[in-house]
DRENKOLKOL-198881 format. One record per residue: residue in one letter; x, y, z of N, C-alpha, C, O in turn. Coordinates in steps of 0.1 Angstrom, whole numbers, plus 5000, padded with zeros to 4 digits. Layout:
REM residues N
<atom A <X Y Z> <X Y Z> <X Y Z> <X Y Z>>
...
//
This chain:
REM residues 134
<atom X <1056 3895 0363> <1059 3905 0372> <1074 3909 0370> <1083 3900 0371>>
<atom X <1077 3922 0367> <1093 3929 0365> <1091 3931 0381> <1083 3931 0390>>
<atom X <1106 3933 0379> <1112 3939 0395> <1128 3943 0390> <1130 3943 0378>>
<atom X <1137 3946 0397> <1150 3954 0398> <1155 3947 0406> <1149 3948 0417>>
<atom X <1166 3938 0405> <1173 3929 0407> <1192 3935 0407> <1196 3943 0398>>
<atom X <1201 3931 0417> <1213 3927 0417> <1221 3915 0410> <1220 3903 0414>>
<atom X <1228 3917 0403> <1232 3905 0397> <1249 3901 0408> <1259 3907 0406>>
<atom X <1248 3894 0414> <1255 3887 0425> <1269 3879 0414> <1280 3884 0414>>
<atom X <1266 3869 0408> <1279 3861 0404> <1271 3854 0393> <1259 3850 0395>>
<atom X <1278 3852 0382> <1275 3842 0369> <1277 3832 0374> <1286 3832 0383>>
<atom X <1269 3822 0371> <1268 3808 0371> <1271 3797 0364> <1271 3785 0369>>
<atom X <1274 3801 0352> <1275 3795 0338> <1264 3789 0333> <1255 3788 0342>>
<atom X <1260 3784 0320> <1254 3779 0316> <1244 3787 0312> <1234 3781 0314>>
<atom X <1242 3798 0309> <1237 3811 0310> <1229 3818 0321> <1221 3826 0317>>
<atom X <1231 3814 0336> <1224 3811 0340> <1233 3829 0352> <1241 3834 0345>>
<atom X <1233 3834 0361> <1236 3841 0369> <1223 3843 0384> <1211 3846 0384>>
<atom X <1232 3840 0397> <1227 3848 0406> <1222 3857 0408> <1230 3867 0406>>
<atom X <1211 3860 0413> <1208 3878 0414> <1201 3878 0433> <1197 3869 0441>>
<atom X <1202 3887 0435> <1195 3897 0451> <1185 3904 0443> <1187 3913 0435>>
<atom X <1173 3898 0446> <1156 3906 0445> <1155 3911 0458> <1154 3904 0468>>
<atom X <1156 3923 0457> <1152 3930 0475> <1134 3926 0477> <1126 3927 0468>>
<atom X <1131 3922 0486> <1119 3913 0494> <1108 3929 0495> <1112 3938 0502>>
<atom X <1095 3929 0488> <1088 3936 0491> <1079 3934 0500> <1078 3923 0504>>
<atom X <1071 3942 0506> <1059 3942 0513> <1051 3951 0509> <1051 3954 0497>>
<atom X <1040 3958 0521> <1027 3966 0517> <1031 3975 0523> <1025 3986 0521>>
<atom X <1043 3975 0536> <1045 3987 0543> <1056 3995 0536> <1059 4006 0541>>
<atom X <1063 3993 0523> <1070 3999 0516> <1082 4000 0519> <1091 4005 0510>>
<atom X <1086 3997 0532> <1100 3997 0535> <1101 4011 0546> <1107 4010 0556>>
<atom X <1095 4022 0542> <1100 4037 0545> <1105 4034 0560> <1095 4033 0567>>
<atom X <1114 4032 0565> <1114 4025 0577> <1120 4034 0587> <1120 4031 0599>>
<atom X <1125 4049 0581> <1128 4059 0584> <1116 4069 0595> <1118 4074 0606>>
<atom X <1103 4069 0588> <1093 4078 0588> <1085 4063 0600> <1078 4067 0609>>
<atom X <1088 4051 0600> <1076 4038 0603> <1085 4035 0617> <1082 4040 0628>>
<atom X <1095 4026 0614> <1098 4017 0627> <1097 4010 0632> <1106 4004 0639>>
<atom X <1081 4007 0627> <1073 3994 0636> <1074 3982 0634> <1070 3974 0643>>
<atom X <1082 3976 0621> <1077 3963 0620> <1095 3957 0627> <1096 3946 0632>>
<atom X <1105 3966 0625> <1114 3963 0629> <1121 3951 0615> <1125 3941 0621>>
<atom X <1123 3951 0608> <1119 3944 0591> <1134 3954 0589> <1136 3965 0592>>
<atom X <1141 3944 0584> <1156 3954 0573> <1152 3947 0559> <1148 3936 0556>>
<atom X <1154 3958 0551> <1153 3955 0536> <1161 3938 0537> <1173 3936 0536>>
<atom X <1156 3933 0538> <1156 3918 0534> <1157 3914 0516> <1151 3920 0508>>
<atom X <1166 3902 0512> <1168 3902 0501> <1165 3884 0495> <1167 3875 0504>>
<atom X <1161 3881 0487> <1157 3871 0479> <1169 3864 0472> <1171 3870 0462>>
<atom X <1175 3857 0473> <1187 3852 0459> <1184 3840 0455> <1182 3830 0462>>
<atom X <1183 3842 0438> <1177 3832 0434> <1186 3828 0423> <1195 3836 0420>>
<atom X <1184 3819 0417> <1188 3816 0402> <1178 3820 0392> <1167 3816 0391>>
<atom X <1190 3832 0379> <1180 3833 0365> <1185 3832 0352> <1197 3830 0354>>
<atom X <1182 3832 0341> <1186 3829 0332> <1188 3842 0325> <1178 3850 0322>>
<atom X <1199 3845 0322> <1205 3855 0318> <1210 3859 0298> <1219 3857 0291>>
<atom X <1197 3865 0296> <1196 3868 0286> <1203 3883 0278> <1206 3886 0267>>
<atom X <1205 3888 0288> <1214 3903 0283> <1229 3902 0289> <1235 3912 0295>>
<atom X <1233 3894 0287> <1244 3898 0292> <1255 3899 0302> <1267 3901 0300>>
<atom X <1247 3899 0316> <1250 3907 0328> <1262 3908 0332> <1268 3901 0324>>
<atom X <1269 3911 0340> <1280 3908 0349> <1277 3912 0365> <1267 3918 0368>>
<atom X <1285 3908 0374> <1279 3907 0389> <1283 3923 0390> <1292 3929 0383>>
<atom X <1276 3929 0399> <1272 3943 0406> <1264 3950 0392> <1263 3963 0390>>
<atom X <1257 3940 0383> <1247 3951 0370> <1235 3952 0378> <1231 3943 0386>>
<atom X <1229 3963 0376> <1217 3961 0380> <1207 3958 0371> <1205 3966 0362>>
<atom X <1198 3946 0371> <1190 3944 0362> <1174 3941 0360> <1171 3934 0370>>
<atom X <1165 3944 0353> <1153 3946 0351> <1152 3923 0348> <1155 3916 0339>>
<atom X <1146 3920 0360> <1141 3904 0358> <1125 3903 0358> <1118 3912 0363>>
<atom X <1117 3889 0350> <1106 3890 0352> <1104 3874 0362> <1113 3867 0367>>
<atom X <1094 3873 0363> <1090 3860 0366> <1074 3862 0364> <1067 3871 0361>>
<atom X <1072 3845 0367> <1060 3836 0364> <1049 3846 0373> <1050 3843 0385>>
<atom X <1040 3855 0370> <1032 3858 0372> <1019 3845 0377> <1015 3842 0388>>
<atom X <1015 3839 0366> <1011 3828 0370> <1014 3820 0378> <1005 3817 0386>>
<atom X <1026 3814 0379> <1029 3807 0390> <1024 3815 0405> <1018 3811 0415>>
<atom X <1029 3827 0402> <1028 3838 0418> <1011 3833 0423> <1007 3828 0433>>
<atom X <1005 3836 0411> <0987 3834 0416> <0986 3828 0424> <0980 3830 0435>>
<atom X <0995 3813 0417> <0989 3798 0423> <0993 3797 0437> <0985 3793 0446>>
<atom X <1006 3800 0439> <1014 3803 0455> <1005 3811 0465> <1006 3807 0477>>
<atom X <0995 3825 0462> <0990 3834 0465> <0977 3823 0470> <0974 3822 0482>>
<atom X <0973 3816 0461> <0956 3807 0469> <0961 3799 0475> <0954 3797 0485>>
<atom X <0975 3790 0473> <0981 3781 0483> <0978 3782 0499> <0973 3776 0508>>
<atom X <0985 3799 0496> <0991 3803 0507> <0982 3810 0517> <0985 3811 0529>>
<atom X <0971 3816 0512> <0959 3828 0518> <0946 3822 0519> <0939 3819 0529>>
<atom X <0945 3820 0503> <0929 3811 0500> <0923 3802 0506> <0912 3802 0511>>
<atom X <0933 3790 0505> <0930 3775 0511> <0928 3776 0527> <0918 3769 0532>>
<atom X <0939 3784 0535> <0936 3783 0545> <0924 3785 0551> <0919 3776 0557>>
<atom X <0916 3800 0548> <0901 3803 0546> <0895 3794 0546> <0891 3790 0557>>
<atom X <0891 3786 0532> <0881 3780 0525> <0883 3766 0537> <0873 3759 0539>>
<atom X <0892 3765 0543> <0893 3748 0548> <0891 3756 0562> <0888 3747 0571>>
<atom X <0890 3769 0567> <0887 3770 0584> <0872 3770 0578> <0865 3759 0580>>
<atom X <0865 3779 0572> <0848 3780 0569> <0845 3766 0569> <0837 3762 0577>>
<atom X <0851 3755 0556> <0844 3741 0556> <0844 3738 0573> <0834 3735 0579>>
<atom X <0853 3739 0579> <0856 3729 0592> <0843 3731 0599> <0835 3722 0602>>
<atom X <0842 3749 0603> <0836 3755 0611> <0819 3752 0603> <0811 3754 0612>>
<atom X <0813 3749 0593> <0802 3752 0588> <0796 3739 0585> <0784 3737 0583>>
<atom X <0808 3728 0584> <0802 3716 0581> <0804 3703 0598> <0805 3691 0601>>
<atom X <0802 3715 0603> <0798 3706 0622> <0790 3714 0624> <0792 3719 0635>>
<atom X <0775 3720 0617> <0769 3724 0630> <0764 3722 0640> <0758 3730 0647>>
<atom X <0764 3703 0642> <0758 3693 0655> <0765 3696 0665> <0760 3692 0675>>
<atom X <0776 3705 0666> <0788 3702 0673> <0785 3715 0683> <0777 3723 0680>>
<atom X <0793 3717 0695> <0789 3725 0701> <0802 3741 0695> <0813 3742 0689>>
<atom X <0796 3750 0700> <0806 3762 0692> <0818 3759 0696> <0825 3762 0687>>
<atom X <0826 3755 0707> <0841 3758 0711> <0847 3746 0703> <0859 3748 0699>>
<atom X <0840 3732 0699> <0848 3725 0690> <0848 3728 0677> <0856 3725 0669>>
<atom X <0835 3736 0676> <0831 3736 0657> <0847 3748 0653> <0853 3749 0642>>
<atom X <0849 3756 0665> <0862 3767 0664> <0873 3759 0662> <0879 3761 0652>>
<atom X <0878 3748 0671> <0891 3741 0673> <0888 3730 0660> <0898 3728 0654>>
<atom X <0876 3724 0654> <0877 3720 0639> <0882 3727 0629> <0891 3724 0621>>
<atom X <0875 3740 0629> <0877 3751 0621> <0893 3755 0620> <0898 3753 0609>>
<atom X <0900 3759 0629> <0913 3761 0634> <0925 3746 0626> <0934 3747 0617>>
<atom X <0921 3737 0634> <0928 3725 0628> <0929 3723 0615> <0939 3720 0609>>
<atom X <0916 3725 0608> <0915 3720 0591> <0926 3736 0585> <0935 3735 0577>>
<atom X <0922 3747 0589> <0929 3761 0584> <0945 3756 0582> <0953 3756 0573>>
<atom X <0945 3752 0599> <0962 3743 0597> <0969 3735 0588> <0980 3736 0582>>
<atom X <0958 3724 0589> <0959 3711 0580> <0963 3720 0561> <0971 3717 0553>>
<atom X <0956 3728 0563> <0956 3735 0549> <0974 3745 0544> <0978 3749 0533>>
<atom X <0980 3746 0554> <0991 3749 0550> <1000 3735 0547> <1012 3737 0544>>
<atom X <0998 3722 0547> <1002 3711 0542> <1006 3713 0527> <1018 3715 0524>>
<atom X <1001 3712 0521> <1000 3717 0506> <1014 3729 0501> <1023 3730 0493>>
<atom X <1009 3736 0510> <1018 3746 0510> <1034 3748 0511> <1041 3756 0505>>
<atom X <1036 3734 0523> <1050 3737 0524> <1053 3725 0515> <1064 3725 0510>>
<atom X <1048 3717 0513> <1050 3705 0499> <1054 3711 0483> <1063 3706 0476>>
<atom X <1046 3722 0481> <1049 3726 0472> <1059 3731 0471> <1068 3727 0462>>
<atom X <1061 3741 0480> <1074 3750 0485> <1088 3738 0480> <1095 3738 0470>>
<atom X <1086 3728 0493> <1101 3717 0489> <1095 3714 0475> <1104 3706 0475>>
<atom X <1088 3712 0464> <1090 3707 0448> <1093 3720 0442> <1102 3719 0433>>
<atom X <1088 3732 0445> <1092 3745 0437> <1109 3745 0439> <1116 3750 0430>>
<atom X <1115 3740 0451> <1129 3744 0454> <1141 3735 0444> <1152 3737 0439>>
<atom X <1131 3723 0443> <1136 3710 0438> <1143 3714 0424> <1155 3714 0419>>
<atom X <1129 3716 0419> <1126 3720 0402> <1128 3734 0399> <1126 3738 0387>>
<atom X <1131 3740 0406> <1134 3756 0405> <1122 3761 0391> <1124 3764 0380>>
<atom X <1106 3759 0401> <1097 3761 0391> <1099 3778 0392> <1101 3782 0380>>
<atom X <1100 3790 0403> <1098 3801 0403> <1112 3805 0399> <1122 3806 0406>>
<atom X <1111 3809 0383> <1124 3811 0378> <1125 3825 0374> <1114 3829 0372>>
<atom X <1135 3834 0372> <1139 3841 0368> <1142 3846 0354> <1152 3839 0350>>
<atom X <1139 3856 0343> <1145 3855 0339> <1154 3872 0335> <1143 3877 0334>>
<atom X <1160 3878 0333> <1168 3891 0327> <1166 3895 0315> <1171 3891 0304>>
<atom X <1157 3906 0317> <1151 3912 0305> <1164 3921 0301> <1168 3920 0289>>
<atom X <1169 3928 0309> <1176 3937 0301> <1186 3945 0314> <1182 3944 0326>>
<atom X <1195 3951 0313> <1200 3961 0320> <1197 3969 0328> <1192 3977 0319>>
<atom X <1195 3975 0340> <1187 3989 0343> <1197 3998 0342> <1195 4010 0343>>
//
């Protein structure tokens, strides 16, 4: 996945800071909207700086597509798949616990999630890199 990135401060090692402005689905228009109350929020990450950059360039970065998927089922999928198991594998159970099972395991299921989170931060698995100038 490309995106349009701020290059913030070199790092050394070829490596520089950048500001990825934070997308959503409501697009930002915040002019015409209002509602979520949301300011262009910004990302700073470490990337590996292949063209060049200097701080205030603006630059075209990619990252791990793949990786994104895996974060994407972490984060949406699992919770699903572990409320349905909870809720479908009690049906001895009367409806208001087979819900509070269901609910609990949905929970239980963002475990994983923030685990990975602290190893991705560790290992700086979601990396960056600077294709080129914009």
């Amino acid at each position: 996945m490309t995106q349009i990135a701020t290059v913030e401060k070199i790092l050394g090692g070829g490596f520089v800071e950048i500001s990825v402005p934070r997308k959503s689905a409501c697009g930002h228009d915040c002019e015409e909207c209002a509602g979520c109350g949301m300011t262009g929020a910004a990302i700073h990450a470490r990337a590996k700086d292949t063209a060049g950059a200097q701080p205030g360039d603006k630059v075209v970065v990619e990252s791990s597509t793949k990786k994104l998927l895996g974060v994407v089922v972490l984060v949406y999928v699992l919770p699903v798949i572990f409320f349905l198991l909870g809720y479908f594998l009690t049906p001895s159970l009367s409806e208001s616990v087979r819900y509070v099972i269901a609910i609990a395991a949905a929970a239980a299921a963002f475990i994983p999630s923030v685990l990975y989170d602290r190893y991705a931060k560790r290992k700086e698995i979601m990396t960056y890199t600077v294709l080129r100038l914009f």
